[in-house]
C-alpha positions in Angstrom: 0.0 0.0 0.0 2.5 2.2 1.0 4.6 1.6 -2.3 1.1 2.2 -4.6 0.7 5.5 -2.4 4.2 6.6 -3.3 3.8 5.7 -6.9 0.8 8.2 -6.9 2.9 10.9 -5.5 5.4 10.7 -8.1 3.1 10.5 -11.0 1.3 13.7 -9.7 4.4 15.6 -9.2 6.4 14.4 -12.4 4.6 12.7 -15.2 4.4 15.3 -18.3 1.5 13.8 -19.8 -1.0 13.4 -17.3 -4.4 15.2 -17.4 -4.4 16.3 -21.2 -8.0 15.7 -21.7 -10.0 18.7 -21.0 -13.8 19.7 -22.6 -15.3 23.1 -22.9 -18.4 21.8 -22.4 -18.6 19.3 -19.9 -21.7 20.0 -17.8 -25.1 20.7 -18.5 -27.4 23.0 -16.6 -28.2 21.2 -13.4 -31.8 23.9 -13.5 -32.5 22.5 -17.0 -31.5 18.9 -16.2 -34.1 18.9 -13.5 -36.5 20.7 -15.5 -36.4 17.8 -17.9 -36.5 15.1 -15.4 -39.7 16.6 -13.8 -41.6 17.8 -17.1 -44.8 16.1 -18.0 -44.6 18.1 -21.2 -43.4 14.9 -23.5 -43.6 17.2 -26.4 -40.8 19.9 -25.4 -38.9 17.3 -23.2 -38.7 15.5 -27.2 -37.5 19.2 -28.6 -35.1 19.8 -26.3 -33.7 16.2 -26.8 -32.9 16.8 -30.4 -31.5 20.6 -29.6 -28.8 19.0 -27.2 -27.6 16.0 -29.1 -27.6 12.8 -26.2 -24.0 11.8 -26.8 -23.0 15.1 -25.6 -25.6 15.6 -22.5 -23.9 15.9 -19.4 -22.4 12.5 -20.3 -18.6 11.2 -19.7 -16.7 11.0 -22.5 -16.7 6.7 -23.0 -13.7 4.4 -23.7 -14.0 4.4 -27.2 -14.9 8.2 -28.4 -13.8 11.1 -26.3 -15.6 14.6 -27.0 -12.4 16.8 -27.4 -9.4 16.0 -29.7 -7.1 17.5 -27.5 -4.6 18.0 -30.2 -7.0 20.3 -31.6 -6.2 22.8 -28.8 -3.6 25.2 -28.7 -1.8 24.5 -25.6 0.3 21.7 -25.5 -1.3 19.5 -22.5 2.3 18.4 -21.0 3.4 22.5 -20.4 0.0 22.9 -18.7 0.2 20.0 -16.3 3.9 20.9 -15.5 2.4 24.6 -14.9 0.3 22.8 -12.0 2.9 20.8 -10.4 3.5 20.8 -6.2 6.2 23.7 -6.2 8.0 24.1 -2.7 5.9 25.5 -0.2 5.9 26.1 3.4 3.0 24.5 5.2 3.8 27.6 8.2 2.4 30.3 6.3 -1.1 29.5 7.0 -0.7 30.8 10.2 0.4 34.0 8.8 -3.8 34.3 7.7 -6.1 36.5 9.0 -8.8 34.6 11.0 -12.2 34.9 10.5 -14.3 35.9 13.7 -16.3 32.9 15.1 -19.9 32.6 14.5 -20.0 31.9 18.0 -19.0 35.3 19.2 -21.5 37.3 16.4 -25.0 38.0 17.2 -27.6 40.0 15.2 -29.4 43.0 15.9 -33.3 40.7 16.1 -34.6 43.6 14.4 -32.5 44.6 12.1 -33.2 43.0 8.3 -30.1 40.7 8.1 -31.6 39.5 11.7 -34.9 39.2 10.3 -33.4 37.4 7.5 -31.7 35.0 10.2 -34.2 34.0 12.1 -36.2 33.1 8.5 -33.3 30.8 7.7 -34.0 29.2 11.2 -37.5 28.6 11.2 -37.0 26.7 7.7 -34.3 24.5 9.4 -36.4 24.0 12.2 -39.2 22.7 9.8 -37.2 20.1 7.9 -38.4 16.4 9.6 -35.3 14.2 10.5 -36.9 11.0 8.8 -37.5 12.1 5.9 -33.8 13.7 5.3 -32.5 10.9 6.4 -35.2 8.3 4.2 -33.2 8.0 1.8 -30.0 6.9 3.4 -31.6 4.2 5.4 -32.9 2.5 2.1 -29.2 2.5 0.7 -28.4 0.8 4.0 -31.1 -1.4 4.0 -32.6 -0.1 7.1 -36.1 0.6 8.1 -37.4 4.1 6.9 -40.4 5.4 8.5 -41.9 8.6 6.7 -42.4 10.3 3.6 -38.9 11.2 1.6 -39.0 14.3 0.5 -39.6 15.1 -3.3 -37.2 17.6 -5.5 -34.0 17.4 -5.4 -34.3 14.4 -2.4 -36.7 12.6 -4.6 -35.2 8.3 -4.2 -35.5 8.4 -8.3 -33.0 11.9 -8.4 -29.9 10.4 -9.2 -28.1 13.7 -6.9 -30.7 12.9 -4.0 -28.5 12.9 -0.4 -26.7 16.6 -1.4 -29.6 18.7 0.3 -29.1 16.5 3.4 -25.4 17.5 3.3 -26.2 21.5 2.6 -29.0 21.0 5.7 -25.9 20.0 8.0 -23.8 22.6 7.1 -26.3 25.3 7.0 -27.5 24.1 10.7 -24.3 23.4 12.1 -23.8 27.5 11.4 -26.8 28.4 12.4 -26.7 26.9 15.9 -23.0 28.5 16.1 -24.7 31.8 15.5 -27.5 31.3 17.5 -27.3 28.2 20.2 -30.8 27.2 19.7 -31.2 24.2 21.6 -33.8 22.9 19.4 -31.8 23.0 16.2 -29.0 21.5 17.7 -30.8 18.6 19.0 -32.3 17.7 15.3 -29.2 18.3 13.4 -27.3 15.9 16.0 -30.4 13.7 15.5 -29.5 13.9 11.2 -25.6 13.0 12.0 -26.7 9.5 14.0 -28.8 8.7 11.8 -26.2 9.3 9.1 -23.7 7.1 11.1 -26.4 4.4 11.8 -26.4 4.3 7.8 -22.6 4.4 7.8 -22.1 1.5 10.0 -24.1 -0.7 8.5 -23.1 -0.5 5.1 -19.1 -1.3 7.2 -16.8 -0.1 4.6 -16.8 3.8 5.4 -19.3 4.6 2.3 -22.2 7.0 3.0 -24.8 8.1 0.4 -28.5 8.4 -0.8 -27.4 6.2 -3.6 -25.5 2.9 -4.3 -22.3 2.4 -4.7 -23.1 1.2 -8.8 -23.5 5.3 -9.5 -19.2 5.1 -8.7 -19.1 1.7 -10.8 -20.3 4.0 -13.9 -18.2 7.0 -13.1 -15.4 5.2 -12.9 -16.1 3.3 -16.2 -16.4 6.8 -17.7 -19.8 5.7 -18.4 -23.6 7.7 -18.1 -24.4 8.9 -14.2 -25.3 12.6 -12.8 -22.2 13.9 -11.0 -21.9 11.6 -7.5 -18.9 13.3 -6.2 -20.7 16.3 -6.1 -22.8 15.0 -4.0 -20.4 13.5 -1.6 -19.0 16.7 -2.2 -21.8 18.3 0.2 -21.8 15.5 2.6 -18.5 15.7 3.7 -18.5 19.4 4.1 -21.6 19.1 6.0 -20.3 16.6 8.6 -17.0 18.7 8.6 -19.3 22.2 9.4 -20.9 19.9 12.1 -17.3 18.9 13.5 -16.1 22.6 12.9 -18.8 24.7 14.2 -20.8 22.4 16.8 -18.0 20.4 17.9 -19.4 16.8 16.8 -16.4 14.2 16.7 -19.1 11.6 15.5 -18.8 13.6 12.3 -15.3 14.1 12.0 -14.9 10.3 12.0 -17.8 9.6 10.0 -16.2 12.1 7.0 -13.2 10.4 7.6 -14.0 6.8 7.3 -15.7 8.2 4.3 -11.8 9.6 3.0 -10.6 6.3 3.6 -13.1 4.5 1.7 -12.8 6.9 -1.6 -8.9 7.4 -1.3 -9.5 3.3 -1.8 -11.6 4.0 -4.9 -9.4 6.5 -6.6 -6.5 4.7 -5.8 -8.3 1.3 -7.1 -8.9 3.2 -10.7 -5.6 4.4 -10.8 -4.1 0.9 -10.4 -6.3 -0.7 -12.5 -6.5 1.7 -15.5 -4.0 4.9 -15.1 -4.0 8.0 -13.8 -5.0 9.9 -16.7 -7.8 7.3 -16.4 -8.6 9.4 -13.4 -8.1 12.4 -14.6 -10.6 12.0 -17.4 -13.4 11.1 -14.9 -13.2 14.7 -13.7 -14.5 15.9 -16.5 -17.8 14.7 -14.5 -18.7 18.0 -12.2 -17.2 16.7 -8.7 -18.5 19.5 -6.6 -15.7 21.2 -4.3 -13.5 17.6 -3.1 -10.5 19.0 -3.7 -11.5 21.5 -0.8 -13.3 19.5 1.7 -10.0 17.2 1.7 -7.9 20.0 2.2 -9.7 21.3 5.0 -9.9 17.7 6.5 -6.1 17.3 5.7 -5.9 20.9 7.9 -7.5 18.9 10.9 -6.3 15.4 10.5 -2.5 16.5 9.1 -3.0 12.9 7.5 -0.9 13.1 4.1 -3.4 10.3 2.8 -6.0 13.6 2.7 -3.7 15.8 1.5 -2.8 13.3 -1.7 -6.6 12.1 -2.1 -7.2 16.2 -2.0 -4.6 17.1 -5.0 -6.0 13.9 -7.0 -8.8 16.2 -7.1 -7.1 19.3 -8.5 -8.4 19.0 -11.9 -4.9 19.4 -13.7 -6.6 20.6 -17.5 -8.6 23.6 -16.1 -5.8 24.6 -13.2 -3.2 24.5 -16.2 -4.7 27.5 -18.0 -4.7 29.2 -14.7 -1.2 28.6 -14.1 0.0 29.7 -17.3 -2.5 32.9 -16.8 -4.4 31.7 -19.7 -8.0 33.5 -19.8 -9.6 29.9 -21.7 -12.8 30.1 -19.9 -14.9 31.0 -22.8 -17.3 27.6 -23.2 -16.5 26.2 -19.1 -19.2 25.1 -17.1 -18.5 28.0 -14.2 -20.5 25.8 -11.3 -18.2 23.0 -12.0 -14.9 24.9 -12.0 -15.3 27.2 -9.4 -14.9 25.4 -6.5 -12.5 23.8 -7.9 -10.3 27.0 -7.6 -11.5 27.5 -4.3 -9.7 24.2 -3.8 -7.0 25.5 -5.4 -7.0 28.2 -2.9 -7.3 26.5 -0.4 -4.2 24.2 -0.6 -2.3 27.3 -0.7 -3.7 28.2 2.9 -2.5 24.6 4.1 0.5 23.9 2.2 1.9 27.6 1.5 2.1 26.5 -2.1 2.4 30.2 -3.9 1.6 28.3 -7.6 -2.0 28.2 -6.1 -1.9 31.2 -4.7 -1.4 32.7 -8.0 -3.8 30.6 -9.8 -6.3 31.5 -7.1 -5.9 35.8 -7.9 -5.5 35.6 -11.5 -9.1 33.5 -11.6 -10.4 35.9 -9.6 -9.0 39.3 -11.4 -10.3 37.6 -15.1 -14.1 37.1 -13.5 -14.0 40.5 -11.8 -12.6 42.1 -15.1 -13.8 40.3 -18.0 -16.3 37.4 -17.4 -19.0 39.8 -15.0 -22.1 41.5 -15.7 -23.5 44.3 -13.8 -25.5 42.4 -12.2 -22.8 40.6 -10.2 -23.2 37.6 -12.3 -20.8 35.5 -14.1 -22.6 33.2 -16.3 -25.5 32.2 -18.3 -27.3 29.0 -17.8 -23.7 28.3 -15.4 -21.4 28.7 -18.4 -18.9 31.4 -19.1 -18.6 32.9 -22.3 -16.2 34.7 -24.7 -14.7 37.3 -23.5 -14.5 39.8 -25.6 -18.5 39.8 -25.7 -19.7 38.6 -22.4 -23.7 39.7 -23.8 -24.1 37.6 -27.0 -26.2 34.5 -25.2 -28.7 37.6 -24.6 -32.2 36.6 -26.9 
């Protein structure tokens, strides 16, 4: 294990080659994926069909076809990834951060309108029913499941169900910090046991709304709706609960779940190859790269830190690190947090690379890729730069 785990580490910080597949349209619209998968309108769920041609439909590209000839490009793939590579850094100068005040030592003015606004956001937590978040979950573990799930985006046919539960943990976990209200604490604590109920039985560290097969397809580059984005908002949430309520259930439950999708990357990689991997992140994947980091910042376990940069998508960073502006065509609410990652591993490892690739993404949004509405896409994809209006009808 240990040899495989150094064999990963060199590939990611030597091997020219690795992560030369990119796309400049790799994810569709989660608003109009959902509008299709909820329409009863047969007639314009046909139209839209034919207007986005299937084999190119928030699918993975497959063994056989891939969507981009990278060759086409005019970057050569091997500069980019070298751009990306682990550069001496000093893991000492997080502490040279400012630190943001804890949510535990704000309170709102009640009657002021960002205090009205808070105590909106708590009755809404307060409503959500602990069964039915948790439905779900217990079916994957093949537990009971009393209740009603809840439909939407929890709905057991969505194939993303289980990522509201996550943002319901992290969005509790700061609300109690902010507030301490006794009754929110005690149902969000009641959401992470039944969460680690779920955990336990399945006994291998996995923890979802859905099974295991969803990462059998992903990893076969094959048809499935983004899983890791998913996990994505699981982990974060039991890390907010760890962070901000002080739960060590859920520190442990987020990492068992590490340990069991370091085993799955790392599985892939061995089997296939690492640019194997790398072309499964051409699947949106949410912010992992981040969530590990900031687990890595807790644990200090170097098997986080390597499962977070496996995570760094090396085609998009590479732009970034060259100070490319190649936006025009991404999917922005894939890439995103994947510079936040980015950003992040410069806070924990004092890697300046990252640092840079972190303020030149920001200075191209801010200056070139905004509206003046604040916004920076349409339908969650950037455009060209030199005319940010043209999707306008």
């Amino acid at each position: 294990m240990l040899l495989l785990e150094l064999c990963l580490l060199a590939c990611l910080l030597s091997a020219p080659a690795l992560g030369k597949e990119c796309t400049n349209a790799v994810t569709q619209s989660h608003t109009l994926r959902y509008q299709l998968w909820a329409t009863k309108n047969e007639t314009w769920k046909a139209e839209m069909r034919q207007a986005i041609p299937l084999d190119g439909y928030h699918l993975n590209p497959n063994e056989s076809s891939t969507w981009v000839d990278s060759s086409r490009d005019g970057f050569q793939w091997a500069a980019l990834y070298r751009g990306t590579k682990s550069t001496q850094g000093d893991p000492a100068v997080g502490g040279n951060f400012l630190r943001e005040v804890s949510l535990h030592d704000v309170r709102l003015d009640p009657d002021s309108r960002h205090g009205r606004a808070q105590q909106t956001n708590l009755e809404y937590l307060l409503m959500l029913d602990v069964d039915r978040l948790a439905w779900s979950f217990r079916r994957q573990a093949g537990l009971p499941a009393p209740g009603q799930p809840y439909g939407g985006w929890e709905s057991p046919d969505m194939e993303l169900r289980g990522h509201f539960v996550g943002h319901y943990m992290s969005a509790s976990a700061k609300m109690w910090a902010s507030t301490h209200n006794d009754t929110l604490h005690q149902k969000m604590t009641a959401v992470v046991d039944a969460l680690s109920v779920c955990q336990k039985k399945m006994g291998n560290g996995y923890l979802s709304a859905f099974p295991t097969e969803f990462f059998d397809r992903f990893e076969s580059l094959k048809y499935v709706w983004a899983p890791y984005y998913t996990i994505h908002k699981i982990m974060a949430g039991l890390l907010d609960q760890y962070t901000h309520a002080g739960n060590s259930q859920a520190l442990q439950m987020v990492t068992w779940m590490a340990g069991y999708f370091g085993n799955r990357v790392r599985n892939v990689i061995a089997k296939y190859t690492i640019e194997r991997h790398w072309s499964s992140l051409n699947e949106e994947t949410g912010g992992m790269n981040d969530v590990l980091y900031n687990l890595y910042s807790i644990t200090g376990d170097p098997k986080h830190l390597l499962l977070a940069h496996l995570f760094d998508k090396p085609c998009f960073l590479g732009y970034l690190a060259v100070q490319s502006d190649n936006l025009s065509g991404f999917h922005a609410n894939t890439h995103i947090p994947i510079v936040v990652g980015a950003q992040r591993r410069f806070e924990v490892t004092g890697d300046e690379l990252y640092k840079k690739i972190g303020m030149y993404f920001m200075d191209i949004v801010n200056s070139s890729h905004s509206y003046a509405t604040g916004g920076t896409s349409v339908n969650e994809h950037w455009y060209h730069v030199t005319y940010s209006d043209g999707p306008r009808k």
